[in-house]
N, C-alpha and C positions, 0 to 999 in steps of 0.2 A: 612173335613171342606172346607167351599166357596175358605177361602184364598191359600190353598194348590193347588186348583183345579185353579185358577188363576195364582199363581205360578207360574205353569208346564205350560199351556196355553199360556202365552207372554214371558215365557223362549222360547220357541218351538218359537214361532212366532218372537220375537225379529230381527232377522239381516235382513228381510223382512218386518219389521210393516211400518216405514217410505216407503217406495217406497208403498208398498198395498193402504195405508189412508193417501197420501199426500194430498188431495185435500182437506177432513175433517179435517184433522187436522190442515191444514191451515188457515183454515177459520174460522173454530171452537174457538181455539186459537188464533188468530189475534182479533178476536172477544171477548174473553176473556178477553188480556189486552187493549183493547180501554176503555172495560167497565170500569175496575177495577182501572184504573190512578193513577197508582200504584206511588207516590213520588221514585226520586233516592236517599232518606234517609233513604227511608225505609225497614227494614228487613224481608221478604218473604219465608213463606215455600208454596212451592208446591206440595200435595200430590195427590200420584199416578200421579207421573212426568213423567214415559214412559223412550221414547230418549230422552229426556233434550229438546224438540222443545218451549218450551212457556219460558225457558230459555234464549234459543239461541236466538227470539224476542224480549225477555226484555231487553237481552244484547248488540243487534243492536242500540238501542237507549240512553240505559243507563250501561255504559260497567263495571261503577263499581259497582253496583247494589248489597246486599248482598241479596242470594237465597241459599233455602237447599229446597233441592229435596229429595223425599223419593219416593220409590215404593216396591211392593214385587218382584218384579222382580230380579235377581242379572243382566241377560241377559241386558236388558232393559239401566240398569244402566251403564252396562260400555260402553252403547253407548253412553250414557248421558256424562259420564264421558269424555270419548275422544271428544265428542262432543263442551263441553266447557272446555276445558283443559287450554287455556290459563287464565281463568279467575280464580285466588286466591283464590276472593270474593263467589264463586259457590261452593257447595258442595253438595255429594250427601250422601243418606242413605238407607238402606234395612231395611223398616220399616212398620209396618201395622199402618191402619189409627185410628185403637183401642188404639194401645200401644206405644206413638211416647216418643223419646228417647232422648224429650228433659224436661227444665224446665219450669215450670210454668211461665208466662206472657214473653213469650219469642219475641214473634212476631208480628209487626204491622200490616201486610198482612197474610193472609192465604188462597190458594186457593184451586182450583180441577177441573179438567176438564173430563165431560164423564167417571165418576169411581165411583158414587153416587149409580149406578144400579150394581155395584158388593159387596156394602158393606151387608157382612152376615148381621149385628147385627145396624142398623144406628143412633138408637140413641145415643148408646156406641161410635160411631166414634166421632159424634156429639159435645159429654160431652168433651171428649178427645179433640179434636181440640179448645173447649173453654175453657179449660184448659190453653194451652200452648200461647193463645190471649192476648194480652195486652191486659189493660182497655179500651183505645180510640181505639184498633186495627177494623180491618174489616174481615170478612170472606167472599169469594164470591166461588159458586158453582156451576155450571153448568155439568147439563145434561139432559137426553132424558126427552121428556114431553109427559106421560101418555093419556095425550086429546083431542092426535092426532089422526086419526084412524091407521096409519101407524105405529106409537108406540106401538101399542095397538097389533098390528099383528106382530111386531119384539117379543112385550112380549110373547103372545102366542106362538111361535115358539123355539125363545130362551130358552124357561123354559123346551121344549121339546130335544132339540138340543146341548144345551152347558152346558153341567157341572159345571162352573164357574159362568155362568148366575143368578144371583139370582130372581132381577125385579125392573122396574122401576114404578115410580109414577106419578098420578095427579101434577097438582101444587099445591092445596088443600089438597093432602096426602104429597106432599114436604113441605108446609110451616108449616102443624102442625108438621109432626118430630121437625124443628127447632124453632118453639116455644115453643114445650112442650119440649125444652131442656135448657130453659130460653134464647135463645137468642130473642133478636126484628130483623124482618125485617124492613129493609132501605130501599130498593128500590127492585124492580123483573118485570119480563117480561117475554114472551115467545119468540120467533124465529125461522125461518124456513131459514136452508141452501138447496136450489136447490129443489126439487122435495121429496128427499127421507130422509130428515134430518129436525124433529122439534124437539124443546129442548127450556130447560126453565134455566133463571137462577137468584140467588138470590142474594144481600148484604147483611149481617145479623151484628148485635153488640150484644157487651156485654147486658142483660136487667138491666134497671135500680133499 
């Protein structure tokens, strides 16, 4: 399966990911929650949270902020872990984006950064993460955009190259996943970090 093969991948890669993709993930992520204006009432799961980085910027601002991080990674995690150690409020979990292991309308915020192109199955994750949404919550998603040419030739590559890789989308093949999973989009855009990074990303709600 995708997720095993993901696994072993950012287990391996983990105590070098941070130094490799500081600068992506910086911006990426800084980028992330500017959009998302996330209230400090509100309750945030982050999936496919890595080292805890979109964390540890939530928590520069908003230090008591409640956030549960999930990844498959265990690696990953206990960077995350040690990484926000001081904060109570922060938790993490070893969890797939299919089967998450909490309750139903659990969460005001729901996010995900650059982890949309590794889900095996997307509309299963999809269902799942509007599952555990509250009624008025939000889901915001970001990553790579299909309609770039450079996307286009990471795809090509990647599907030959990385085992984990699964594929990324249009934005037209992203927003129907999420509406044929009953969610409405709120808002989306695309983006271009620097030269070698575009990427699209969406708000999505409950559908009425």
């Amino acid at each position: 399966m995708v997720e095993a093969k993901v696994r072993k991948q950012y287990n391996q890669m983990a105590a070098m990911y941070d130094r490799l993709w500081s600068h992506y993930v910086s911006n990426t992520l800084s980028f992330l929650k500017d959009w998302a204006k996330i209230s400090s009432t509100n309750v945030v799961l982050d999936i496919a949270c890595g080292t805890g980085e979109f964390e540890r910027l939530v928590l520069v601002e908003y230090p008591t902020q409640q956030i549960v991080g999930v990844d498959l990674s265990e690696k990953m995690l206990e960077i995350a872990q040690q990484k926000c150690r001081a904060y109570p409020n922060v938790s993490f979990q070893n969890a797939t984006a299919s089967v998450l292991p909490f309750a139903e309308c659990s969460f005001d915020v729901i996010v995900s950064a650059s982890a949309f192109h590794y889900f095996d199955d997307p509309i299963a994750a999809l269902t799942e993460i509007k599952r555990v949404l509250k009624p008025e919550g939000e889901i915001i998603i970001l990553d790579w955009c299909k309609d770039y040419l450079l996307c286009q030739i990471y795809d090509i590559v990647l599907k030959i190259i990385d085992p984990a890789y699964k594929q990324c989308y249009t934005q037209t093949e992203f927003h129907c996943l999420i509406v044929n999973t009953g969610l409405e989009i709120h808002r989306a855009t695309r983006v271009r970090f620097g030269l070698a990074w575009e990427l699209m990303i969406v708000t999505a709600r409950l559908g009425q």
